[in-house]
C-alpha positions in Angstrom: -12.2 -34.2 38.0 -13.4 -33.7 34.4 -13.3 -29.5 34.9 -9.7 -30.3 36.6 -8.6 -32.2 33.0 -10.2 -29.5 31.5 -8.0 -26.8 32.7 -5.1 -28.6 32.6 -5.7 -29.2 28.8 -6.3 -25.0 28.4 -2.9 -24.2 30.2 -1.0 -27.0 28.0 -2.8 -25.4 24.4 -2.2 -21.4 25.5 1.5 -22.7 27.2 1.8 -24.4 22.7 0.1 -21.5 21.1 2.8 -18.7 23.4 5.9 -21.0 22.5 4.6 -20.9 19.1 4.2 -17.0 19.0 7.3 -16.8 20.6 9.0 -18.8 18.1 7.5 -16.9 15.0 8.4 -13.6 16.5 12.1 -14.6 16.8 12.2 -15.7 13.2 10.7 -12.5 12.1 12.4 -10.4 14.0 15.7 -12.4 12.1 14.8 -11.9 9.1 14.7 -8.0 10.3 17.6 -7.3 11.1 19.5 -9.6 8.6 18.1 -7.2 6.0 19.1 -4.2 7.5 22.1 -5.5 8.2 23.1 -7.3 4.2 21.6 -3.7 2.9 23.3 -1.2 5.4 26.3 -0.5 3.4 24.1 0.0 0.1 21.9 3.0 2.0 23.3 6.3 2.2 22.7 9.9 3.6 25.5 11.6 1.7 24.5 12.1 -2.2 28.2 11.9 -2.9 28.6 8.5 -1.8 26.3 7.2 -4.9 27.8 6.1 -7.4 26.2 7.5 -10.7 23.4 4.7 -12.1 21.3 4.5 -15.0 17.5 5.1 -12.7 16.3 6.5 -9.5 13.5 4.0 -8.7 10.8 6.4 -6.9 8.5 4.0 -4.7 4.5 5.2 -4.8 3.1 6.3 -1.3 -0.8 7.6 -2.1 -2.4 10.7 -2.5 -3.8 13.5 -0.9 -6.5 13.9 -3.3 -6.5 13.1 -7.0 -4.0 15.2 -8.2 -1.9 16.0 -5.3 0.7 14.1 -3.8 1.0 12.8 0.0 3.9 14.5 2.1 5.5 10.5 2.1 5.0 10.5 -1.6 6.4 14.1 -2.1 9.3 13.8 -0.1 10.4 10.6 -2.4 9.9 12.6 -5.6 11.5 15.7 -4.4 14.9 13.6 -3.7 14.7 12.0 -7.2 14.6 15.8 -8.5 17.8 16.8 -6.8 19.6 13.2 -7.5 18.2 13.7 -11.4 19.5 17.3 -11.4 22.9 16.1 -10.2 24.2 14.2 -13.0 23.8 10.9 -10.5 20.6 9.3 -12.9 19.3 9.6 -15.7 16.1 8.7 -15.9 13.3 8.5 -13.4 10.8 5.9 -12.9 7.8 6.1 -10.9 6.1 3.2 -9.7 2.7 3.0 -8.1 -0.9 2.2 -8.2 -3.1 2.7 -11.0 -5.8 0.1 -10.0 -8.8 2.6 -10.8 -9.6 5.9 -12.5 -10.6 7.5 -9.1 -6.9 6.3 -7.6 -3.5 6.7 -9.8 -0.5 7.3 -8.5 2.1 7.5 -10.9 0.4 10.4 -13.4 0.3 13.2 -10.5 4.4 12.0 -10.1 4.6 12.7 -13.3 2.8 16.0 -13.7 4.9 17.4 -10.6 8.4 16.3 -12.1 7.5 18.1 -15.0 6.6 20.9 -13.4 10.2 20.9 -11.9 11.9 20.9 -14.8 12.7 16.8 -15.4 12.1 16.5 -19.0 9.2 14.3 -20.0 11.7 11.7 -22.3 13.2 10.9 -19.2 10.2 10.0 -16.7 8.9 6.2 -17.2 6.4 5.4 -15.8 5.1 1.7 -13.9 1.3 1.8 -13.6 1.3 -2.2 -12.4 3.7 -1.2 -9.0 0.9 -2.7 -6.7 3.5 -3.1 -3.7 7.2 -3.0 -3.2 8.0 -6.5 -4.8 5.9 -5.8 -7.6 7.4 -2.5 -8.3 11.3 -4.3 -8.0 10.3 -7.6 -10.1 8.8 -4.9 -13.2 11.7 -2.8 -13.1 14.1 -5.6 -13.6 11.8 -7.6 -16.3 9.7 -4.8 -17.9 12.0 -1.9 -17.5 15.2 -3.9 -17.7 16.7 -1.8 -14.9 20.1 -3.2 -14.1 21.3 -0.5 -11.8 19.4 2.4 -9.6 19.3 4.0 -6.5 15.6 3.3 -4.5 14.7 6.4 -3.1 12.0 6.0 -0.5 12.1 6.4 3.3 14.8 4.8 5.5 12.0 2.7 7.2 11.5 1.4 3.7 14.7 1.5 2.4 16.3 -1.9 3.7 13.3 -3.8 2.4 13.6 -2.4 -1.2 16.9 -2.7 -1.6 16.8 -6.2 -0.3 14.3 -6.9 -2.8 16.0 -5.3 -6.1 19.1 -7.1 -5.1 17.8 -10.1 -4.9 15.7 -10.0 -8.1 19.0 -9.0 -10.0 19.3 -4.9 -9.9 22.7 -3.5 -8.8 20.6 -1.1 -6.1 21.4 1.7 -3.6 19.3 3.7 -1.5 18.7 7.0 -0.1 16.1 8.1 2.2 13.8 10.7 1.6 13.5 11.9 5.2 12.2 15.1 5.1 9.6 14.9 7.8 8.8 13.1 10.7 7.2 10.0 9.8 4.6 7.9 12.3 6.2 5.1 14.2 3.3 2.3 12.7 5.9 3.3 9.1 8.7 1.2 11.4 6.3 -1.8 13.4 4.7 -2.0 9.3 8.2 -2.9 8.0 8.9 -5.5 11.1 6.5 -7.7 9.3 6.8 -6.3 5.7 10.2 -8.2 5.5 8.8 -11.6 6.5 6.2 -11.0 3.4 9.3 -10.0 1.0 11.1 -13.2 1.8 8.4 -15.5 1.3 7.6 -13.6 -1.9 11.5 -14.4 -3.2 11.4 -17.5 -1.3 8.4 -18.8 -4.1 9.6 -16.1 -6.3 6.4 -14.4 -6.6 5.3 -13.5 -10.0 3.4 -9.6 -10.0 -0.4 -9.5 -11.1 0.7 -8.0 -14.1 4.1 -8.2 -16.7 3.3 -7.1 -20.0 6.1 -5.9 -23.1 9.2 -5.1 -22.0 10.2 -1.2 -22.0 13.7 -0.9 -21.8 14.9 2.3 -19.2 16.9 3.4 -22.1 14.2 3.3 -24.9 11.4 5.7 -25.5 10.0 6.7 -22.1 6.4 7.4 -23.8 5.8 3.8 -24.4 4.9 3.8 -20.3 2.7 6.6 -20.2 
């Protein structure tokens, strides 16, 4: 009788915890689709259909080895190049992780948009852009960025946008979709969104603020 109770008492706890799962997979998948659908009209394949902003807002994605940017990470700065060189921003800022000397994201960007020809007084760079809330609450309140287009990939795109929106930065976005990218980029993002509204939902506050340097000052105050 007792081992009877006993299995009765399992069913009824896994019959709550699946109800429960269920339930929380409903609401994230929600909050999924009600980003990609309040960004949609803000995320664009055709260049033309920007309109011209003060920043192109380059998102950080690793590196292949100290100095050498990963394809993901590439592909981003690459489409900031061509949107820099045609008239659409004016400045570029890269955002990323500089936690350590061994891992820095944002000086190899650097070093490679020079190398393309972007001038160096009009690269600013975020050393502090520890993920993609971080990166979006610095550039309004460091970099004072009241306008840009987000270019990252479209798996990433509705998320950032969402984000900059939110925090007070007129945003657009274009994907950097040069490659084919690995389907975890798209179950990643599924979850990602419940993490960014709960982050604006508290309203968050990054690890790190610091002075203010303004996206129209002197771009070697962020190097």
């Amino acid at each position: 009788m007792v081992h009877l109770q006993q299995k009765i008492n399992m069913r009824k706890l896994f019959t709550i915890a699946l109800r429960v799962s269920l339930l929380f997979l409903c609401f994230v998948a929600l909050i999924f689709v009600s980003i990609k659908i309040d960004t949609a009209s803000y995320i664009t394949t055709n260049k033309k259909e920007l309109p011209v902003v003060s920043t192109a807002i380059v998102l950080g994605a690793g590196l292949l080895n100290s100095d050498t940017l990963s394809t993901i990470f590439k592909d981003r700065v690459d489409t900031a190049i061509v949107l820099y060189k045609e008239g659409k921003v004016a400045n570029i800022l890269v955002t990323g992780d500089d936690s350590s000397s061994s891992h820095n994201e944002v000086n190899p960007a650097r070093d490679y948009l020079l190398s393309k020809g972007v001038p160096s007084k009009d690269i600013f760079l975020d050393h502090a852009g520890f993920d993609t809330y971080s990166s979006m609450y610095r550039a309004k309140k460091v970099f004072l960025i009241n306008s840009a287009i987000i270019v990252t990939q479209s798996f990433h795109l509705p998320r950032s946008v969402f984000i900059a929106q939110t925090l007070g930065i007129n945003a657009y976005g274009i994907p950097a979709d040069q490659h084919a990218y690995t389907f975890k980029n798209n179950i990643r993002e599924f979850f990602a969104d419940t993490k960014a509204f709960f982050d604006i939902l508290r309203n968050r506050k990054p690890k790190y603020l610091g002075e203010e340097i303004p996206i129209t000052g002197d771009s070697s105050e962020s190097i």
